[in-house]
N, C-alpha and C positions, 0 to 999 in steps of 0.2 A: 518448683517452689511451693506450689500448692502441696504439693504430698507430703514433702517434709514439713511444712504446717499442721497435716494433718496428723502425722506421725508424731510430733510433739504436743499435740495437744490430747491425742491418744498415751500417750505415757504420761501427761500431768495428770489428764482424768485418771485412770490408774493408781498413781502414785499418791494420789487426794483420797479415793476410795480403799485403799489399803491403810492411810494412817487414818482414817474413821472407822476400819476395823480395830486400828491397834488404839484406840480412843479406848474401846471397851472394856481392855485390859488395866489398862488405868484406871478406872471407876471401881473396880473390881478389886483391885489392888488398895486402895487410900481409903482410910476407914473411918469416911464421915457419911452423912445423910446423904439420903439421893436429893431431895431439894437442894439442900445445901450445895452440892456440885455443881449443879446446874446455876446456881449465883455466883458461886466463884468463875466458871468455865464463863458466863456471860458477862462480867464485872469485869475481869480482867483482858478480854477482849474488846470490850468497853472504851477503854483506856488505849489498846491500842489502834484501835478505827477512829478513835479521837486523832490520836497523832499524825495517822496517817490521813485523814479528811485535813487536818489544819497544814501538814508539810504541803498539801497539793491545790489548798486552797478551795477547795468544795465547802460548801455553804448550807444549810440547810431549805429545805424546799418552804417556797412563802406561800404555797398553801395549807392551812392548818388541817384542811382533811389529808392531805398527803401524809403529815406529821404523824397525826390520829390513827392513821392506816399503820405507818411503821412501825407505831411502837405498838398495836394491838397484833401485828405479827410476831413482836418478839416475846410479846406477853402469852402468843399458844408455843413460841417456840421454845421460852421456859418452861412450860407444861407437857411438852413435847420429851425435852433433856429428862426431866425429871421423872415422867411414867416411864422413859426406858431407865434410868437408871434401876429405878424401885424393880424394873424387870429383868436388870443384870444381876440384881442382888437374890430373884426367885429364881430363874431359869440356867442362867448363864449367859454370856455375851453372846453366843451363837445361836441358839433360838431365840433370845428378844431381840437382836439387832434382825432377825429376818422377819420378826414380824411387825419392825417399825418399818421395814421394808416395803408391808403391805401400803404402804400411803398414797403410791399408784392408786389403787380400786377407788378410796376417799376422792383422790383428788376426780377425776372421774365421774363420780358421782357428783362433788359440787358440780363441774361444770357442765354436767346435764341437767342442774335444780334451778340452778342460778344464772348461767353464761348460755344456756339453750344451744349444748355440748351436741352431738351429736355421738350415741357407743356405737362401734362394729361389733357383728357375730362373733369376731374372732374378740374380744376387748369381755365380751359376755362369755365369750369358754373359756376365756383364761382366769374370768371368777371364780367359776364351778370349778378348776383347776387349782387354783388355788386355794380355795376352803378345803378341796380333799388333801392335799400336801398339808395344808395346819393340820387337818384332823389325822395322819399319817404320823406325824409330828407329835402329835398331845396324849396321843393315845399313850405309849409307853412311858410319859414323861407324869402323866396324871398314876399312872398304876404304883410308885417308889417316890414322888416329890410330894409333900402335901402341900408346898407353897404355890404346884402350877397352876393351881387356876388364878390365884392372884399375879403369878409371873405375863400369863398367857393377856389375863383380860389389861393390864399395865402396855404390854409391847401390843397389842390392837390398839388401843387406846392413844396410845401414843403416834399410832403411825398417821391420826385423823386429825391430833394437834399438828402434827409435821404437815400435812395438809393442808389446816386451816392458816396456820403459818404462809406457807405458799401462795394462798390465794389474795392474802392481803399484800402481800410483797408486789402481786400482780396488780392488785387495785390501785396501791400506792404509785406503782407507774405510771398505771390508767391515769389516774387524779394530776400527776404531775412526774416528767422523768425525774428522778432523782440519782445521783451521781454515786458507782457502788460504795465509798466509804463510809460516805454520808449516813445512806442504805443500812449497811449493816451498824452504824453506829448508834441510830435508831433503834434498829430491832434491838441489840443489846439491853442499851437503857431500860426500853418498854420491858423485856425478859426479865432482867434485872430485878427492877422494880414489882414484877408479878410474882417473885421468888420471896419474898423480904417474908408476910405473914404464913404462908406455909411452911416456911424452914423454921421458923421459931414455933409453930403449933406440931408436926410433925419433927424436926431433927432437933429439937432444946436438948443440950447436954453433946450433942454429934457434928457441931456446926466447924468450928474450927479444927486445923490439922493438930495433928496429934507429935510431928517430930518437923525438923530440917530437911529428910528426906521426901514428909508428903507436901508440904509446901515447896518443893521443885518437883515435887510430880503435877500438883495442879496449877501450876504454871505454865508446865508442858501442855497440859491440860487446856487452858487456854487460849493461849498462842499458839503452838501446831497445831491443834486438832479444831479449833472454831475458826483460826484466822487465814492460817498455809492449808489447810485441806480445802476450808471455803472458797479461797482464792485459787486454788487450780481445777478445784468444778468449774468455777465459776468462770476462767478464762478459756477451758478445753469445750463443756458445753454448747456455746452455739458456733466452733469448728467444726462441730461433727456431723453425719447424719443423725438422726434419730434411733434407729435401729441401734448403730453400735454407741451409743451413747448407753442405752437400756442395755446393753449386752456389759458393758466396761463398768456400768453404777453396778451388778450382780457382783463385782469383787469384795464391795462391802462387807454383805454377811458372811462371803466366801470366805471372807480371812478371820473376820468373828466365828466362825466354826472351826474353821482350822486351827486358829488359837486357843477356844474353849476347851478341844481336842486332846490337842498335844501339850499345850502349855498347864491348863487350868484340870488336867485326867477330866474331864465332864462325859461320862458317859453314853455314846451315841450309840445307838444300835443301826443293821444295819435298814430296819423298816424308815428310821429318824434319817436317815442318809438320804431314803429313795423319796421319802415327804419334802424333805429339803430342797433335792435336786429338781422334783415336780414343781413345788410354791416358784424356784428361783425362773424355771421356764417359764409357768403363769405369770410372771411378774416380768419376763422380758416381751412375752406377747402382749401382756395389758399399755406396755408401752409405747409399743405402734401405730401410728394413729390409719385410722379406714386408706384405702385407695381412692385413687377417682373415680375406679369404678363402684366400689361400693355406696360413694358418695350419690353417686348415678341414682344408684339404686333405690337409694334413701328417697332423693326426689321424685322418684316414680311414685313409692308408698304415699309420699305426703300431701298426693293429690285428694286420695282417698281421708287422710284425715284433718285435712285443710292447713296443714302447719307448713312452715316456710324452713326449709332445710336449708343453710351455706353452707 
């Protein structure tokens, strides 16, 4: 029973991480503002975490820090959608979805600034492993694009909003559990609403669809890609181990390259392949956390600098 559990919840992680690959291809495709999409993708999701928080009877949480929590996570996760889009529009779906990918290393980092996180050796090579896979990566894409440094610094950028997102998500628990609909119908709003004066200073003239057909793409837009992708991380995630959890989130950029590839002609070389494949291993190592015994270890050092490791 347990395995077929497991097995099901390995093909929803999967099948979640492969339509926020094909996320990319829509944004790429519908030709409005990257703020702008990110209002719409938040707005109309919106509406449906409403419906489903009011069908199930979830409530909002009665502490007003928890509230304040939720919506300033959706307010970096609007800023989040929006530097990667500006970065599918420089780079391609395939190199900026791998480098919102980088939001591992961010997160990480907050939680050794702020939650007194503890890194492994292995958590610190998989940095250095990963900044050489970016620079693998930029190098041939800086020699023929002149938009990459703007593509490159947007998907970085973004991948520490997707970060800062997560950590409030985390606090807002802390402060008070909050019920997932509820949850995400918060962040929305909050996103939402942090969307409104940057699409009109940046996309004025770009903001609305242009035909019938991109208004049922940003629908799709919407609803699969923020509500059914959300919703099967979110139920596969804590079935699994950690390890393949980080190994199954890697299909992401996996399928954003593959479709950049084949679908969108985006020219990869094969040095861009070998950078990729490196960043995507750096990225499954930074997401394991220490052993016991490194944990050991740590306690032994922090005798010497008087700090309290758990």
């Amino acid at each position: 029973m347990a395995i077929a559990s497991s097995r099901s919840a390995a093909t929803g992680l999967l099948i979640g991480c492969v339509i926020f690959g094909l996320g990319s291809l829509i944004v790429a495709h519908v030709d409005i503002g990257g703020w702008a999409m990110a209002f719409w993708r938040l707005a109309i999701s919106g509406v449906v975490f409403a419906v489903l928080a009011k069908m199930t009877g979830q409530r909002l949480p009665r502490s007003k820090r928890a509230v304040f929590y939720g919506l300033l996570s959706g307010a970096f996760l609007g800023l989040d959608l929006a530097l990667w889009h500006e970065s599918i529009y420089a780079v391609g779906p395939g190199i900026s979805t791998l480098l919102n990918s980088l939001q591992i290393f961010f997160l990480a980092a907050i939680g050794f600034l702020y939650f007194n996180e503890r890194q492994s050796i292995l958590q610190l090579v998989s940095l250095v492993l990963a900044m050489l896979g970016v620079a693998m990566i930029g190098s041939p894409e800086f020699a023929h694009n002149k938009a990459a440094t703007w593509g490159f610094i947007t998907g970085i950028v973004s991948g520490a909003m997707l970060a800062a997102s997560m950590t409030f998500i985390r606090k807002t628990h802390d402060t008070e559990p909050t019920p997932i609909f509820m949850l995400m119908q918060l962040i929305s709003i909050g996103g939402g609403l942090a969307m409104i004066v940057p699409m009109f200073v940046f996309d004025m003239g770009n903001i609305l669809p242009n035909s019938w057909s991109d208004i049922g793409w940003i629908l799709i837009y919407g609803t699969v890609m923020q509500c059914l992708a959300w919703g099967l991380i979110a139920y596969s995630i804590p079935k699994l181990s950690l390890a393949l959890t980080g190994l199954l989130l890697l299909t992401e950029p996996v399928a954003a390259l593959v479709i950049d590839y084949t679908w969108l002609d985006k020219p990869i070389n094969t040095l861009q392949w070998s950078g990729a494949l490196l960043t995507m291993f750096a990225i499954y190592l930074g997401s394991l956390k220490p052993k016991p015994r490194a944990l050991r270890r740590y306690r032994f050092f922090a005798r010497f600098y008087k700090r309290d490791y758990k």
